[in-house]
Structure formats: structure tokens, C-alpha cells
C-alpha positions as CSV (number, residue, x, y, z in Angstrom):
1,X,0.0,0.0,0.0
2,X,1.2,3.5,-0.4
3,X,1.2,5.6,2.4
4,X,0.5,9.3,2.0
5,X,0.6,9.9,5.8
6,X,1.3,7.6,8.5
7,X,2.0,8.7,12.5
8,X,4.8,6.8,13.9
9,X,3.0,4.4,16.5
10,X,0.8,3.7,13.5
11,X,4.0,2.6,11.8
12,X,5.2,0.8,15.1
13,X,2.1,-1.5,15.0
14,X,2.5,-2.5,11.1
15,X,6.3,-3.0,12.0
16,X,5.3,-5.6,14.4
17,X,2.7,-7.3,12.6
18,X,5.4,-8.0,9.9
19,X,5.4,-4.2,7.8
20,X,8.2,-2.6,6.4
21,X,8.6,0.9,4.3
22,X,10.6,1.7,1.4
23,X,10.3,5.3,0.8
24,X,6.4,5.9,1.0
25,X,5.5,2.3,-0.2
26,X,5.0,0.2,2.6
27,X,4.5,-3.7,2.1
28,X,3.7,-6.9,3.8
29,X,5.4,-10.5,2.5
30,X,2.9,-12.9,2.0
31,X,5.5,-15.0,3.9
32,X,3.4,-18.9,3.5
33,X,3.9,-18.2,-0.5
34,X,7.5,-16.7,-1.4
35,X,10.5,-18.2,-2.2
36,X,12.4,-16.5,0.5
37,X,10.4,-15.6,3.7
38,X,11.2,-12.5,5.4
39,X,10.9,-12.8,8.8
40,X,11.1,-9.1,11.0
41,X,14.2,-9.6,13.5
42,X,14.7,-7.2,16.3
43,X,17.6,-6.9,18.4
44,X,17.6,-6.1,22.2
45,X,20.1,-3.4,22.1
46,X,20.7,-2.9,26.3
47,X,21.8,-6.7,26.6
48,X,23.6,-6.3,23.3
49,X,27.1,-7.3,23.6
50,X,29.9,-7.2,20.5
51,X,31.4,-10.3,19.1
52,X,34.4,-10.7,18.5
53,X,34.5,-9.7,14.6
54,X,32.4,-7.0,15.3
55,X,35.1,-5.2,18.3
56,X,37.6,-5.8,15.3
57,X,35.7,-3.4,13.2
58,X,35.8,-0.3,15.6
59,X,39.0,-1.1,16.5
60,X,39.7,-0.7,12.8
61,X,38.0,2.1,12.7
62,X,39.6,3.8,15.9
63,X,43.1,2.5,14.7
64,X,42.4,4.6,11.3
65,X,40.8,7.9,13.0
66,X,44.1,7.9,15.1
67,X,47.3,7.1,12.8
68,X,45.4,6.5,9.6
69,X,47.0,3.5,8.5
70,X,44.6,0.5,8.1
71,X,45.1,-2.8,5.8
72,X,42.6,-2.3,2.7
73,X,43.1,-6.0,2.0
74,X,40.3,-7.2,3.5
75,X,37.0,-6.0,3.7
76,X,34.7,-7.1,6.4
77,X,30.8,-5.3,4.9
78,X,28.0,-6.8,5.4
79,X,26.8,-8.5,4.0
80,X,29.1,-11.2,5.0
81,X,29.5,-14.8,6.4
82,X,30.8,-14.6,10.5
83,X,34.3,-16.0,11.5
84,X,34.3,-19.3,13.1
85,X,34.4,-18.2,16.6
86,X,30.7,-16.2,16.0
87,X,29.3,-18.6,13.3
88,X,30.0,-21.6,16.5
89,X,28.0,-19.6,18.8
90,X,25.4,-18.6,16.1
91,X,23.3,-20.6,13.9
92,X,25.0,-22.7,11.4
93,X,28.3,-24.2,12.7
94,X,27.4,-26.6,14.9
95,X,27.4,-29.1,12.9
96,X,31.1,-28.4,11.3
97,X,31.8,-27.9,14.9
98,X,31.0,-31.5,15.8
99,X,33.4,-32.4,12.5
100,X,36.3,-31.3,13.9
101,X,36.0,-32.2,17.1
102,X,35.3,-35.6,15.9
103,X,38.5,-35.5,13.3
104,X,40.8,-34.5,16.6
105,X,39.8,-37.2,18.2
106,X,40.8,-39.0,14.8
107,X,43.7,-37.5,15.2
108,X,44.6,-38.5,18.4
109,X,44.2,-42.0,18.2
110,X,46.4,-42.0,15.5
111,X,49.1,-40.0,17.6
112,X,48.8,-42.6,20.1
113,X,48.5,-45.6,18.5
114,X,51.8,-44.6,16.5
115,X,53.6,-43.7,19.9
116,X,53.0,-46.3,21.2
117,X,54.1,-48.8,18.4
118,X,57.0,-46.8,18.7
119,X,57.3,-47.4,22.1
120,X,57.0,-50.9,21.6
121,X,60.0,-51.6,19.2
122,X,62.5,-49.7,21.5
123,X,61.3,-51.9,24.6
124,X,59.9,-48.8,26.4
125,X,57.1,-49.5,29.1
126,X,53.8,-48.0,27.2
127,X,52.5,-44.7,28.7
128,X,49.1,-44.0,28.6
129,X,48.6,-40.2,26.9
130,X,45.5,-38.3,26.6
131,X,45.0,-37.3,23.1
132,X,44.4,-33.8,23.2
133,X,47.8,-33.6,25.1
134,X,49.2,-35.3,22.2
135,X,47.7,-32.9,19.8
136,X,48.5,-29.8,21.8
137,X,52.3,-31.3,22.3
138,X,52.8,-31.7,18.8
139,X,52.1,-28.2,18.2
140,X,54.6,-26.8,20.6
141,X,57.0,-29.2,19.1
142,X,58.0,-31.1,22.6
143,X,56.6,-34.3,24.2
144,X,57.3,-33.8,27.7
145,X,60.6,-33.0,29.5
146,X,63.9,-34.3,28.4
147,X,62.5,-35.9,25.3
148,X,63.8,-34.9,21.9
149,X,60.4,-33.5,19.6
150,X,58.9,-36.6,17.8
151,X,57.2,-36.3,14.3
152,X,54.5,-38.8,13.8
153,X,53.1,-39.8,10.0
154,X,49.3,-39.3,10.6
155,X,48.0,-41.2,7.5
156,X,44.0,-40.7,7.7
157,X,42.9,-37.8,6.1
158,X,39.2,-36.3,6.0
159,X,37.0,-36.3,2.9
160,X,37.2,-33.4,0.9
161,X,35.0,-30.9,1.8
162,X,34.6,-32.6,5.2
163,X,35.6,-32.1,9.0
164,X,39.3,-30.5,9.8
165,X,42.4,-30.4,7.5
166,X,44.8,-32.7,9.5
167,X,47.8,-31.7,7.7
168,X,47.8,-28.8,9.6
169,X,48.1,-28.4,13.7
170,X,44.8,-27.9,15.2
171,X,43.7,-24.1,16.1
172,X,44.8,-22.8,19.4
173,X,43.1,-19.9,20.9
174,X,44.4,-16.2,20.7
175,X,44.7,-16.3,25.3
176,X,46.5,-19.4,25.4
177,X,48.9,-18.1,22.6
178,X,49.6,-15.1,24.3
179,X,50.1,-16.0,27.8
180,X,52.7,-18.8,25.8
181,X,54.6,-15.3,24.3
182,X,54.2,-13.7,27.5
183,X,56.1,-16.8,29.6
184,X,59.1,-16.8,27.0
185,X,59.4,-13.0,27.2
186,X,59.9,-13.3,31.0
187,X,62.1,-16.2,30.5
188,X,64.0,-14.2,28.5
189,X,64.5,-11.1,30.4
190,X,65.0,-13.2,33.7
191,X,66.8,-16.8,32.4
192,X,67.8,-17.4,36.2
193,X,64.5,-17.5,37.2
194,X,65.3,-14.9,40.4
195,X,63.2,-12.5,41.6
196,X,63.9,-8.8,41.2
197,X,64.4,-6.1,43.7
198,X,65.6,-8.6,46.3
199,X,62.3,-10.3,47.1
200,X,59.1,-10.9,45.0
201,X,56.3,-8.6,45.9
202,X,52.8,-9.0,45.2
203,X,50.9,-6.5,44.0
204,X,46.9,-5.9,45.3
205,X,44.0,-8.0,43.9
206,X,42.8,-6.6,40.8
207,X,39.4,-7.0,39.8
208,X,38.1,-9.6,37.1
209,X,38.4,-8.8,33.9
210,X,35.6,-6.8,32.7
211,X,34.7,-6.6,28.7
212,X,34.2,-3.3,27.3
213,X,30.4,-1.7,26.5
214,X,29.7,-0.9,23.1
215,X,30.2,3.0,24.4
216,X,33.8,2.5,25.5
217,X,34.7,0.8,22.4
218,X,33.1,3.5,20.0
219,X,33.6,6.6,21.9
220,X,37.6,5.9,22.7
221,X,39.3,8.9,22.8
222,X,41.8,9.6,20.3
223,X,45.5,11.3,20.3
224,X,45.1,15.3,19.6
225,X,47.5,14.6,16.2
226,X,44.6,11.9,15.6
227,X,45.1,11.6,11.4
228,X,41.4,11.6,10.7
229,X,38.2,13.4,12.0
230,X,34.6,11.3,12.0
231,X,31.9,13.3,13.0
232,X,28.0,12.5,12.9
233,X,25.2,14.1,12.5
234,X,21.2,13.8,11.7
235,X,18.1,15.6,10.0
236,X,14.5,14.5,9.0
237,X,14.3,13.5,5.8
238,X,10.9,13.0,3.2
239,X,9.3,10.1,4.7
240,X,5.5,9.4,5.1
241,X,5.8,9.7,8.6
242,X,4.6,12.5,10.6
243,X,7.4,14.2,12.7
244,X,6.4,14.5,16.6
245,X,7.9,16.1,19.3
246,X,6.0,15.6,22.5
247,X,7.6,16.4,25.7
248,X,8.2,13.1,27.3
249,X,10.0,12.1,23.6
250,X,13.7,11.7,22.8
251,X,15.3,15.4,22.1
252,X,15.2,14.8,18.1
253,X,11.4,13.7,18.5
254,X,10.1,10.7,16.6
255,X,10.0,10.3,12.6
256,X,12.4,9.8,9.9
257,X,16.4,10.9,10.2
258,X,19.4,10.5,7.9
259,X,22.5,10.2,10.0
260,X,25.7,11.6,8.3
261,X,29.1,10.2,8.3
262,X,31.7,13.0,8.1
263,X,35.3,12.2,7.6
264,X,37.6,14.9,7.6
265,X,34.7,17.2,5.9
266,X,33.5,14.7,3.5
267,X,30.0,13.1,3.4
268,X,31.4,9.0,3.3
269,X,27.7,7.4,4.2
270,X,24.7,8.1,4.8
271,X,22.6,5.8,7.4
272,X,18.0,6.0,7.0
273,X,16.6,5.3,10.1
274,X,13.3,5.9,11.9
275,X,12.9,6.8,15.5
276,X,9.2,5.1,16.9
277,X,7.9,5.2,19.8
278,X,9.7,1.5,20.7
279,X,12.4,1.2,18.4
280,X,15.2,2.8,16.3
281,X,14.2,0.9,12.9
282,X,17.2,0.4,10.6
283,X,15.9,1.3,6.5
284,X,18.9,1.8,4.8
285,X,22.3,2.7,4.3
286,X,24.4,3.9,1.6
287,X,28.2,4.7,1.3
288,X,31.3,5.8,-0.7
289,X,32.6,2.3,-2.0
290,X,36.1,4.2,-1.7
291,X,36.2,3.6,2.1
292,X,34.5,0.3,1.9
293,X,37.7,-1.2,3.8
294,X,36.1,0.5,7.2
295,X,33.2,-1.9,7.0
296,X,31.0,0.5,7.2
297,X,27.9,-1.4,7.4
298,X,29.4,-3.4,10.1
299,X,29.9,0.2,11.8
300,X,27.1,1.9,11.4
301,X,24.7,-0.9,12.6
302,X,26.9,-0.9,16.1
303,X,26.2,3.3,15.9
304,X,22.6,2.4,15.5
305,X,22.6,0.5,18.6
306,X,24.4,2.8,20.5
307,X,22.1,5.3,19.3
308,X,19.0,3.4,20.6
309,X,20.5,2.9,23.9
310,X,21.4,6.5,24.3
311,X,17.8,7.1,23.6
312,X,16.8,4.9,26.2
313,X,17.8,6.8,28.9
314,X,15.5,9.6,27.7
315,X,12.5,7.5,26.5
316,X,13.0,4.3,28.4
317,X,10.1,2.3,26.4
318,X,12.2,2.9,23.3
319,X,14.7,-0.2,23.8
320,X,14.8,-2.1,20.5
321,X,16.9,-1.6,17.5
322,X,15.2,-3.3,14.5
323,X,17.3,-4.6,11.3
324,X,14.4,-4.7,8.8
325,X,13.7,-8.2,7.2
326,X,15.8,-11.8,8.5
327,X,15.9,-14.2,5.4
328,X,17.7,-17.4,6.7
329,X,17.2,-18.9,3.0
330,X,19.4,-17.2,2.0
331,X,23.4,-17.9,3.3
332,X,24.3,-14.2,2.7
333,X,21.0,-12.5,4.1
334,X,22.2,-14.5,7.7
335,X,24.4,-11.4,9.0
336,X,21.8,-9.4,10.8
337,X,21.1,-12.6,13.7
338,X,24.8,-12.1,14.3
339,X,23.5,-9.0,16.1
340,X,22.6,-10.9,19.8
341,X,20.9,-11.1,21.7
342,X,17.5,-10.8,19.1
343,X,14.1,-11.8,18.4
344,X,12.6,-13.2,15.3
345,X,8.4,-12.3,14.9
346,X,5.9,-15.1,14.4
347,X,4.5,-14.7,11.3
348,X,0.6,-16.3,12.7
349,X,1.0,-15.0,16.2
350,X,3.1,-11.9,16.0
351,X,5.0,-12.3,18.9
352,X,8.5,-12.3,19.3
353,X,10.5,-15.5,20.1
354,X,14.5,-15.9,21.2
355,X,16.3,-16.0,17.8
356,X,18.0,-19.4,18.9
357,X,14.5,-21.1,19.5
358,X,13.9,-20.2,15.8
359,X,17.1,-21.7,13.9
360,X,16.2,-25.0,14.1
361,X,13.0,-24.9,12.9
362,X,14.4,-22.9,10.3
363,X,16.8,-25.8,9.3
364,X,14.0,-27.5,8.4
365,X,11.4,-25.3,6.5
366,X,11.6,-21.9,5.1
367,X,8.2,-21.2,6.5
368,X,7.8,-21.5,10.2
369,X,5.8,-20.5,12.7
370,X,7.7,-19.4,15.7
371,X,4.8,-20.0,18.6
372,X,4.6,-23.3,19.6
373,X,1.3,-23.3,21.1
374,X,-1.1,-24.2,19.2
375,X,-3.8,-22.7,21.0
376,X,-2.3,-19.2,20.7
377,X,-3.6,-16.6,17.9
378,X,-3.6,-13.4,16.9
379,X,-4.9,-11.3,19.5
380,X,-4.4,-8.1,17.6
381,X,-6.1,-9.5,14.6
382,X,-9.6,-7.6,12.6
383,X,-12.4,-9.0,14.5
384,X,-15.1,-5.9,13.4
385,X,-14.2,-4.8,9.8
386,X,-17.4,-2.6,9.6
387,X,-15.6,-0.3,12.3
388,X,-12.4,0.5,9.7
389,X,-12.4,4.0,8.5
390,X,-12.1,4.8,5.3
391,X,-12.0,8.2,3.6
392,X,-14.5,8.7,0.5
393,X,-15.2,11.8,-1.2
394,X,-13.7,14.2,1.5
395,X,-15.2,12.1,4.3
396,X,-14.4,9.9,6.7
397,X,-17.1,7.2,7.0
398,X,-17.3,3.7,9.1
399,X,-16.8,0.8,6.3
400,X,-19.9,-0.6,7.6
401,X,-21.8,2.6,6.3
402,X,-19.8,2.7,3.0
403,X,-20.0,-0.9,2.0
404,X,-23.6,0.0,2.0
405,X,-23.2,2.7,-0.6
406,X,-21.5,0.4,-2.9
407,X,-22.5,-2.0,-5.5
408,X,-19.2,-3.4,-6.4
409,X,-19.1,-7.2,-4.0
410,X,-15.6,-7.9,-5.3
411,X,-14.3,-5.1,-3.6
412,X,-15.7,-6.4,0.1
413,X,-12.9,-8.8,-0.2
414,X,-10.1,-6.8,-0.6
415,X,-11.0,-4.2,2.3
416,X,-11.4,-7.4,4.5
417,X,-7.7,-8.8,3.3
418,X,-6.4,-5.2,4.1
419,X,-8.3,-5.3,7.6
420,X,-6.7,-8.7,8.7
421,X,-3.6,-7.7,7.3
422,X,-3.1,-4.6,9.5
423,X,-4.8,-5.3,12.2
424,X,-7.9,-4.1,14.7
425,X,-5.9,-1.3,15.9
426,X,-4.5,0.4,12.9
427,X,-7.6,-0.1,10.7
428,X,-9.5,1.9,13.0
429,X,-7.1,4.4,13.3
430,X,-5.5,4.8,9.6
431,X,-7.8,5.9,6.5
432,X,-8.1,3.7,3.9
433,X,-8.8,6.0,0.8
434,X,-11.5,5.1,-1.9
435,X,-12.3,7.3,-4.8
């Protein structure tokens, strides 16, 4: 439908019953028919936490605003498949997962079995070794103390295309590597082992570890010879909806917004968003393909977040940050449920349902609905279309009085469609125009 005029919680309502604008056309997916269902994901932006990839890309980004040197090999846009250490805790991986840890145990049996043959023909006593010591000792090159480093011929190798390459060592993780680099260092600076300044001192408990919010990570402060200068700013831009301002609002009011990406004095992106009462809703974004090593779509979503929070603590029903359509379908359209933790909306019930409740159903079907109670429905659904309004020849009339006035049948069942589609609520609240 094409929307001349549309407030923003009228627009919040046809959000959550599965609506999404583009410009002033506003559409539903008939979601039991296409090829690629389009399901409305939300993310709850105050229990959001960054992943791993996603901390890389402000880091980038604060590593380029501050000495302006950044590798361009590589860029990291959406849209775009996660890294292993997100895709495991996401929603396809865990089945590769089980493959390699299934080949490592492959693996280690091998190592074993070939030790101990080993063993064997030298007339050693057989040790017992756990396999995953065996794998993490050939790595390091060593197999215990005093023993010269052993290479062992590991002759099974996966099917191509399947489980973990074992001609290489297994993956160790980035802590374990660097507390390794920080023991040598010491080792080197102190071979004797002593302790300096006569006797070893101990310093006072320091606190766990705490990760960084989103805000510490965006808002780092940079040098004052920083290279680069990002600055960001906002205005209302043509949109069917109605700007409002009420007191008890956010300070930019509610409606549509381009946010501006400045760097240095030049306009590199451009992000379309509208501010509703519950949500900051995500349209579009577009950028200078010159600066696409930034992975600016990457960035700008974590700005959007941000955003939404620091418009919580004005407006504290506003708490969602929604990222248009999820297609799961399709490999590539996957990106936006990286965004945890976030909700995927029923497409019978409308209501919104954990993200990782939904992925295996997914798996399975393209169409799914998300509720699994079968005795739940749509509460917000049309249950009197003779009270929808519709606006005929300068007046606004009941549809119950103007079906009445009408001789055309046919067109009973398309007001009755648009009633169910939009629900109750809106239809008695929007005007559907007739000429």
C-alpha cells in the first residue's frame, strides 16, 4: 500500500505485525507463498554485547581515525558470512563444529597408536597419553621434558569438503597463545629464574576482567594529532511519517532521520533510520565504495545500537533496535542474527520468540511459525471490519456505512484482506482512501 501519511505508532504496529517501508510504499510479505520468507528480526540493544569480529571493526576504525594506517586487503561489509568463533555460537556451525571435534579425536588416536608402536619396538614401558595432550604437544614441538620432539606420519585424512584439514596443527586460541609469548618473554628477560628487587612482591587484587560496553569501544578517545576526524550528525528527511515532538520524547522527536558520516569534511555514508515510539528501525544505508575497507555497514549498525541505547535513557520504552527483514534462506542475508541477543516475529501470532528457539525450525522449513502453542492466535487481529475508517469523497465514514453505498461485491474482499492484514488497531485508526 502506499502511504501518503502515517503517525509513527501507527507505523510501530504495522512493524510488528510483519510491515516494512521503502520510501512511501509500505508492504507486507505474503510469507506462506514466497521463495524466500522475510521474517522481522529485532535486536535487544541494552543486553547487546559485540562479538568478536564485530570489536575488530571499531578497533579498525579507531586504529584509522588515530594514525590513519589501516590494511585495505580485506574487507569485512556486510553482507558477509561470521568468523568461526561467532558462526559456532550462532546458527549454522554446529554441525562443522561436531566435525572437527570428531577429526581431533581421529587425530589423536592416530598419535597414540603410532607412539606407542614406537614405544613398543624400543622396549619402552607403554605410557598412557590423553589425546588432546598429544595434539596440543605436537604443536609446541615437545613431548614432555627431556625428550627430543617426535614427528608422527598421521595417514587418515578427511574427505574433501569434510571435517578439519589434519595436515595442519589444530587451532589454538588467541589467550592461550599469548600467555605462551608472554612466559618466553619473561624467560628471556629473567633466564635465572630470580626474583627482582631482592624479594618478589605482590601487587593488590585486581578485579576480574571486565569486557568493554559498546560505548567505551566507539567513543575511545583519540590522540590530539589523531590523522582523521569522524563526525556524525542527523536531520529529518521525506518520509511518510509525521514528525512529533512531544515532551516526554527523545530530544530529536520521533520520525524519519538521515544520520551523516563525516570524515575529515566529507560526506562517506549516509545511514536512514526511523525513530518510533519503541524502536530505532534500521531502512537503509548507503556509502562511498572508496572507504568500503572500514566496513561501514558493520559500523554503522553498532552506531545504531548505541544510538537506541542513548535514547533509552530519555525515552525508556524505546529499547529495540530493528534490522528490517531476517531471510535465513538465504546464506548471505544471515548477517543481521549475528546482532545478539534478538528476536525473530511469528509470522501467525506476531509475537516475538528468542532468535536461537527459531534456527532449528528454520533448518528444516523456510516457512515456520515461531509459537509453539497451538492454541495461541492473533490477538491483535480484525475482528469488526465494519468499524475500519475509510476516507471517501472528502469524508471519513465507518466501512460498515460505506460498504452499504457500494454496488461493487468484489471489492468487500479486498477491504477485508487489508483489515486482517493490518490489524484491529491500525484499521480503526489509519484511513483507507477510496475514490
Amino acid at each position: 500500500m502506499w502511504a501518503h501519511s502515517m503517525t509513527v505508532q501507527d507505523y510501530q504496529d504495522l512493524v510488528d505485525r510483519g510491515w516494512r517501508r521503502s520510501g512511501k510504499y509500505v508492504y507486507k510479505p505474503v510469507m506462506n507463498q514466497t521463495c524466500c520468507p522475510q521474517y522481522t528480526i529485532r535486536c535487544r540493544s541494552l543486553q547487546f554485547q559485540p562479538s568478536k569480529s564485530q570489536k575488530k571493526v571499531l578497533k579498525k576504525m579507531l586504529k584509522f581515525l588515530a594514525k590513519g594506517e589501516v590494511s585495505k586487503g580485506h574487507c569485512e561489509d556486510e553482507p558477509m558470512e561470521p568468523p568461526l568463533e561467532d558462526a559456532v555460537a550462532g546458527d549454522v556451525a554446529f554441525i562443522s563444529k561436531l566435525d572437527v571435534q570428531c577429526d581431533l579425536k581421529k587425530l589423536g588416536d592416530s598419535l597414540k597408536e603410532s607412539l606407542e608402536r614406537e614405544d613398543k619396538e624400543k622396549g619402552k614401558p607403554v605410557k598412557k597419553e590423553d589425546p588432546k595432550e598429544l595434539i596440543q604437544a605436537q604443536e609446541r614441538g615437545e613431548w614432555g621434558s627431556g625428550e627430543p620432539s617426535r614427528s608422527v606420519e598421521v595417514r587418515s585424512a578427511p574427505q574433501p569438503g569434510k571435517g578439519a584439514d589434519l595436515s595442519k596443527p589444530p587451532c589454538r586460541k588467541a589467550k592461550e597463545i599469548r600467555k605462551e609469548r608472554k612466559r618466553l618473554k619473561l624467560m628471556q628477560q629473567n633466564p635465572a629464574g630470580e626474583p627482582t628487587g631482592g624479594q618478589a612482591q605482590r601487587g593488590p587484587k585486581t578485579e576480574p576482567h571486565q569486557p568493554r560496553s559498546l560505548e567505551d569501544l566507539i567513543f575511545e578517545s583519540l590522540p590530539e594529532n589523531a590523522s582523521h576526524k569522524l563526525e556524525f550528525t542527523g536531520f529529518l528527511c521525506t518520509s511518510p511519517l509525521e514528525p512529533e515532538n512531544p515532551p516526554n520524547g527523545p530530544d530529536c522527536g520521533y520520525g524519519s532521520f538521515h544520520q551523516q558520516y563525516w570524515l575529515d569534511g566529507k560526506i562517506i555514508a549516509v545511514g536512514v533510520i526511523d525513530i518510533l515510539p519503541h524502536c530505532v528501525s534500521s531502512v537503509y544505508l548507503y556509502y562511498d565504495p572508496d572507504y568500503s575497507f572500514l566496513s561501514l555497514g558493520v559500523y554503522s549498525a553498532l552506531r545504531e545500537i548505541a544510538f537506541t541505547r542513548q535514547l533509552h535513557e530519555k525515552v525508556p520504552q524505546l529499547s529495540y533496535y530493528y534490522m528490517g527483514f531476517y531471510i535465513h534462506s538465504c546464506p548471505k542475508m544471515r548477517y543481521k542474527g549475528h546482532y545478539r541477543p534478538s528476536d525473530l516475529l511469528c509470522p501467525e501470532t506476531y509475537v516475538w520468540v528468542p532468535i536461537e528457539q527459531c534456527l532449528p525450525s528454520l533448518e528444516n522449513s523456510k516457512y515456520c511459525r515461531f509459537n509453539q502453542d497451538p492454541e495461541a492466535a492473533d490477538e491483535g487481529c480484525s475482528k469488526d471490519p465494519d468499524r475500519l475508517r475509510v476516507f471517501h469523497k472528502k469524508a471519513i465514514v465507518p466501512y460498515g456505512v460505506y460498504r452499504r453505498q457500494q454496488r461493487d461485491p468484489s471489492e468487500d474482499a479486498a477491504v477485508r484482506q487489508y483489515a486482517s492484514l493490518v490489524g484491529q488497531a491500525c484499521a480503526e485508526r489509519m484511513l483507507l482512501f477510496r475514490s
